[in-house]
C-alpha angles and dihedrals in degrees: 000000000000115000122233090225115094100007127108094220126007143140130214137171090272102040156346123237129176118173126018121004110272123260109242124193112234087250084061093054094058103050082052092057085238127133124218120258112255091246086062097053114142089218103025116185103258085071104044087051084050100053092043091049084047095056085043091056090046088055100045082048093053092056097042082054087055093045092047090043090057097038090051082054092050094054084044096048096045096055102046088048083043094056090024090068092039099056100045095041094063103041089042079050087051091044106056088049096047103056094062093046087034105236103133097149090059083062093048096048081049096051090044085051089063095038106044089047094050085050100043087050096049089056092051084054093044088050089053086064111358091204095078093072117110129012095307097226097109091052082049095046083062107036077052084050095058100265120134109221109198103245098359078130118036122122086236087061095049098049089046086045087057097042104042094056091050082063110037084047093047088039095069093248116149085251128124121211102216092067082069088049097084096044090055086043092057082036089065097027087057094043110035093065090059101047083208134093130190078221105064097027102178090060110077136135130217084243098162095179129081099030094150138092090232088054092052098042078050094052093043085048082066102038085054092050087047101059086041095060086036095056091044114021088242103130091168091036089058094040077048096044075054097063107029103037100023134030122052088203135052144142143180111280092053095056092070087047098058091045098053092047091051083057095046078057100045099048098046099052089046096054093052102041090044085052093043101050103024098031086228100114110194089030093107093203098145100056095176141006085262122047125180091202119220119314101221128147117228123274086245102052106076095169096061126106133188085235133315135216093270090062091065080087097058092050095053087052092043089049089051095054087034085064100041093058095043083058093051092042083055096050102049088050093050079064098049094043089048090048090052085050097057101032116014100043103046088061137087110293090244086069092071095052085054096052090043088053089044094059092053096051093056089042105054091042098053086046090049086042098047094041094059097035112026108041122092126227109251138199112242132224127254092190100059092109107103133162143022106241128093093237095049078048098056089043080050092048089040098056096049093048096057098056107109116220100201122158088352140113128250119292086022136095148206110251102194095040089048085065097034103039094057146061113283087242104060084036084062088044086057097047091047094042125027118110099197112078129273101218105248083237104051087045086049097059093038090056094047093046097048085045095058102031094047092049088057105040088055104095115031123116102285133100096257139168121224095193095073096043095046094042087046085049093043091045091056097046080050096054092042086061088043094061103035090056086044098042098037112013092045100230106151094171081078115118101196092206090064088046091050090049092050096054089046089053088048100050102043086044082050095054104034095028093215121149112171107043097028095056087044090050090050089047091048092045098052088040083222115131094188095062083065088091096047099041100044089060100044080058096049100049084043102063088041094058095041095048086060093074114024139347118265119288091255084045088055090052101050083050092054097050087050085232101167094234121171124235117223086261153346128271114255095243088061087076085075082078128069129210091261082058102066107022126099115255099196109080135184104212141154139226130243095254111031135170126245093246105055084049101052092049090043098053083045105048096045141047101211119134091210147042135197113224104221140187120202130238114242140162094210110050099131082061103051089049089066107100101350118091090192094057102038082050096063091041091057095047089049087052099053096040088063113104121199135173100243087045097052088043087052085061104040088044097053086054098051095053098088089054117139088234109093085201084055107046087045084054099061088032091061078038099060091036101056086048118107117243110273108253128186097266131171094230094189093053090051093048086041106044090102097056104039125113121172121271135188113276097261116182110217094230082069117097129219112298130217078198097056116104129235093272094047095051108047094030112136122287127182112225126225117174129305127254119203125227099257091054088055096044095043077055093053096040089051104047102243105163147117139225123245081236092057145076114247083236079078102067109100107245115228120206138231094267089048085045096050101034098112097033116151093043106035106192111261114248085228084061100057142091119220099169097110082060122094110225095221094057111117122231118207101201085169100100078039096051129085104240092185114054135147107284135159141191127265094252093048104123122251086243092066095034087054089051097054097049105046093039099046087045084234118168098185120040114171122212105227131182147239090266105037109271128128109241102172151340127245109206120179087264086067095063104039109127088245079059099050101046099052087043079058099046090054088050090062088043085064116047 
């Protein structure tokens, strides 16, 4: 017996076949007994080798963004310790003399030389892109969130970011430099991935991978982890700030990603900086810019402890007014932010140089003041040298060269100048480590000043960290408990470092309100796994208490800018709403075939990222085909999007026909035969007659309309997918279009690369010149548009909605019936908590 397969015309006991072998679905094929050739595979191996090449490059680009994030701290590190040294080193040098000729002013108008020019160096940079003021983690929380900030990215910021903090930490000002860490990391994370720049424009790369906006969030999730594991040598605290402060949406793979990229950081920055300080390159002794040393009691001191049991209630304590202070750090700082606002901002931008300088002058005057008045001679330790290692050793030398010995004899030293007149990090180092007192009064006005002045100084106009000073200023409120408890309750098992440690976990938990991957970053930096305990419930208690008053200091300025940023979920009493309570009815959409004209005013007139491409619902359609291709062009592609049972049986009917079974093949025969004659129905007028009311004869080339009424506006619309902004205007800049005379067979198709060519800048329509274009012409955006995207029905609760659309990173979600219209939009405005609760309010209005 002769085979079917191969031959032009043949019979056989199953089937006859003239012409062109069959196509068979793969469920045919099986039933056959037959295998699929290897050209027809569903997966073939191009794209198997492709997709495996593609994971490859994401991970070689993961590790490219570690290296660059370390690297960017290591160029940071080196110059503030550069200019740092400079500057103290010759106003110690000033100093010293002066106090003996008595020409002390001449040291403070040096030390304001040095400080006034870092700062106003930092604001020019900080004019040049305003983004790159603050610390920047607020911009990358909702960039993270889903929220695009105009410039967040850019190489220029990143270059002002790096530079600036070299300058406002140099400067004197109360700013750390690890806060702007993580926004260089996301810089480069964001960046790197592209090899281009709309900076430098005539360097670019035909760098086909990585053209979406996921694969960039991904991409700035790592660059986020790794400053984070590059400021404090945490490679699995910052993989663990990415996902809890910052992204909205993560899986799996890209957990393995981010941390490999935070170690890539951390190491990095570790090998250089341990070469370059210690001469031993490879010995990875610095893992991070900022570095807590080893907690260890003295050999001598057998009764000490690092902490007991006992000590869990003063950390408590310690957590509570930890709390308490961070909200009232927040909320001083709301003021100040809502003052420059009003009356700093609105100004001319010199006005902002002037505030920043400002800052510094007061600030450099009440450090030099306090430090000559104010600090106490004390008795130094002779048993502050402690470990073995070279890096404890250089902690140890580090600590006792930075004690300042102003205004006091010999074997003493000045308390307030030792914290004032250094780095905050070594400042930091003292408060941790040494092992001599810190008089309760001295370490009462330092924590009061650098409270105050570090309240005011975040938010001008300079690139500036907010972990250093709120650990310094923690660290301070910490000792001060140490040695209240030591000097008048009598408890000598206190070891004053842990208690340090403590307050500076306190107060930062109390500001930024973070638990996970803070108490992970503090555990990673102190290298200590048993301060895991103490300093996770200090934490905990901290953010309670603080919650109780006000949101986290990165929380307030999102706020400030109305940035429409989601919580990790809804209140329960939202559930009370449903997703027709809180859309937006009123919807700016387009229609399958659409002339230039109505396009262009639409993109123009509106702002929208996204579009629904909508039919209309009509009783005389027949009527309205006759004579207008347009028309007749948007009632055919409804007709053959819609999808009904009968329709989808016919063609699986028809398939299965030629099956070897002959029960199967009489089944579909009796099948076929009881079925009506197809006629030329319109199937959504059947499915709609119900439904349909008469509406003005509105042609689909017309655009929204002020003038329309009630009925014209909300009348009933099928929806068939949604096309973004950037999809209709790389179609008019391209030209895709098609002439009333011709068939829409006729439009050139473009392809993913062409749409995608100048992702991550589209033109703007305002830009563009359309006058080559004729404004007849007809677009088809259906092969362009998503037909299948998220929707949900109009009774779906807030609670799921909410999920949706925070798990799937969604930024358009339309609310479709029962029968297929379109009946509104949810935006992420729609699900802000603000929304929400006036939606909810109106609710109650209502019953």
């Amino acid at each position: 017996m002769a085979g079917c397969r191969g031959s032009l015309c043949c019979c056989c006991r199953w089937c006859c076949c003239c012409g062109e072998r069959e196509t068979r679905t793969p469920e045919e094929l099986t039933i056959l007994g037959e295998t699929q050739e290897e050209e027809d595979e569903i997966l073939p191996r191009k794209d198997y080798e492709k997709g495996r090449r593609y994971e490859a490059v994401k991970w070689m680009v993961v590790f490219a963004i570690g290296v660059c994030t370390g690297l960017v701290g290591l160029f940071v590190d080196f110059f503030v310790r550069l200019f740092t040294q400079l500057k103290f080193g010759v106003v110690q040098t000033s100093v010293e003399e002066c106090s003996q000729k008595g020409c002390l002013a001449l040291s403070l108008l040096e030390l304001l030389g040095f400080n006034l020019t870092f700062v106003f160096l930092a604001s020019l940079l900080v004019l040049i892109e305003p983004v790159a003021a603050g610390s920047g983690i607020p911009e990358v929380k909702c960039y993270l969130n889903g929220v695009k900030v105009p410039g967040i990215v850019r190489l220029r910021t990143l270059l002002c970011k790096v530079l600036g903090v070299l300058f406002s930490v140099a400067g004197g000002l109360f700013v750390g430099k690890e806060g702007p860490m993580i926004h260089s990391g996301s810089v480069v994370g964001a960046g790197l991935p592209q090899f281009q720049s709309i900076s430098l424009r005539k360097i670019q790369f035909n760098f086909p991978y990585f053209r979406s906006d996921r694969d960039k969030r991904d991409f700035v999730s790592a660059g986020a982890a790794a400053g984070v594991a590059a400021a404090f040598g945490a490679p699995i605290g910052g993989t663990l700030f990415s996902l809890e402060e910052g992204s909205s949406f993560w899986n799996q793979g890209l957990t393995w990603k981010v941390l490999f990229c935070s170690m890539s950081a951390t190491f990095t920055l570790n090998f250089f900086r341990s070469g370059i300080q210690f001469g031993s390159w490879g010995s990875f002794q610095l893992p991070g810019l900022l570095n807590f040393g080893e907690f260890k009691c003295s050999d001598s001191d057998k009764k000490c402890h690092l902490w007991t049991a006992m000590d869990l209630g003063f950390f408590v304590v310690m957590g509570v007014i930890g709390g308490l202070l961070g909200a009232t750090f927040n909320c001083l700082n709301k003021r100040l932010a809502k003052y420059r606002m009003r009356n700093v901002h609105p100004k001319p931008k010199l006005v902002r140089v002037l505030e920043s300088l400002l800052v510094s002058l007061v600030t450099t005057v009440v450090v030099f003041v306090a430090s000559m008045v104010l600090g106490e001679c004390r008795q130094m330790s002779s048993s502050s040298q402690i470990g073995n290692d070279s890096f404890q050793l250089q902690v140890t030398e580090d600590v006792n060269s930075s004690i300042k010995t102003f205004f006091c004899p010999n074997d003493t030293y000045n308390d307030m100048a030792t914290l004032f007149f250094n780095p905050q990090e070594s400042a930091i180092l003292q408060l941790f480590h040494q092992d001599g007192t810190f008089s309760p009064i001295t370490l009462a006005l330092f924590f009061i000043l650098y409270f105050l002045l570090a309240c005011w100084t975040y938010g001008v106009s300079v690139p500036s960290g907010l972990f250093v000073p709120s650990l310094l200023c923690g660290a301070a409120f910490g000792r001060l408990v140490a040695n209240v408890l030591k000097s008048y309750i009598g408890l000598g098992h206190i070891y004053s470092g842990t208690f340090a440690l403590i307050g500076a976990a306190a107060f930062l938990g109390g500001v930024v309100r973070m638990t996970i991957s803070l108490t992970v970053i503090l555990i990673e930096s102190t290298n200590e796994i048993t301060y895991g305990l103490p300093i996770m419930v200090t934490l905990m208690v901290a953010k309670w208490t603080g919650d109780f008053f006000n949101k986290g200091i990165y929380d307030i300025h999102v706020g400030l800018r109305g940035v429409p940023l989601l919580e990790w979920e809804t209140e329960v009493e939202m559930d009370k709403l449903r997703a027709s309570d809180i859309m937006e009815p009123n919807l700016t959409y387009v229609y399958p075939h659409t002339r230039i004209q109505s396009l262009v005013s639409i993109l123009r007139t509106t702002v929208h990222h996204a579009f629904p491409v909508v039919t209309e619902n009509r009783g005389n359609e027949k009527e309205f085909m006759k004579g207008n291709q347009l028309i007749s062009n948007n009632i055919k592609f409804k007709k053959s999007s819609i999808l009904t049972r009968a329709g989808e049986q016919r063609k699986r009917s028809q398939s299965m026909k030629s099956y070897p079974s002959s029960e199967l093949r009489n089944m579909c025969d009796e099948h076929i035969a009881s079925e009506e004659p197809a006629e030329k129905e319109d199937l959504l007028q059947q499915m709609l007659e119900r439904r349909y009311t008469p509406y003005p004869n509105l042609y689909p080339d017309q655009s929204p309309s002020e003038d329309w009424t009630m009925e014209e506006r909300f009348r009933p619309l099928t929806f068939h997918g949604l096309i973004l902004r950037s999809q209709l205007v790389t179609l008019l800049v391209r030209g895709v279009c098609y002439s009333e005379s011709q068939s829409s067979a006729s439009q050139p198709r473009l392809s993913y690369a062409e749409m995608a060519e100048d992702y991550p800048r589209y033109p703007d329509i305002h830009d563009l010149d359309l006058t080559l274009l004729n404004p007849r012409m007809i677009v088809d955006v259906t092969p362009y548009m998503n037909p299948s995207p998220f929707t949900v029905s109009p009774n779906t609760h807030v609670s799921q909605v909410f999920n949706l659309f925070r798990t799937m990173g969604l930024r358009h979600l339309p609310v479709v019936n029962a029968v297929g219209e379109i009946v509104g939009i949810v935006t992420r405005h729609n699900l802000t908590s603000e929304f929400l609760q006036a939606r909810l309010r109106q609710h109650y209005q209502t019953i």
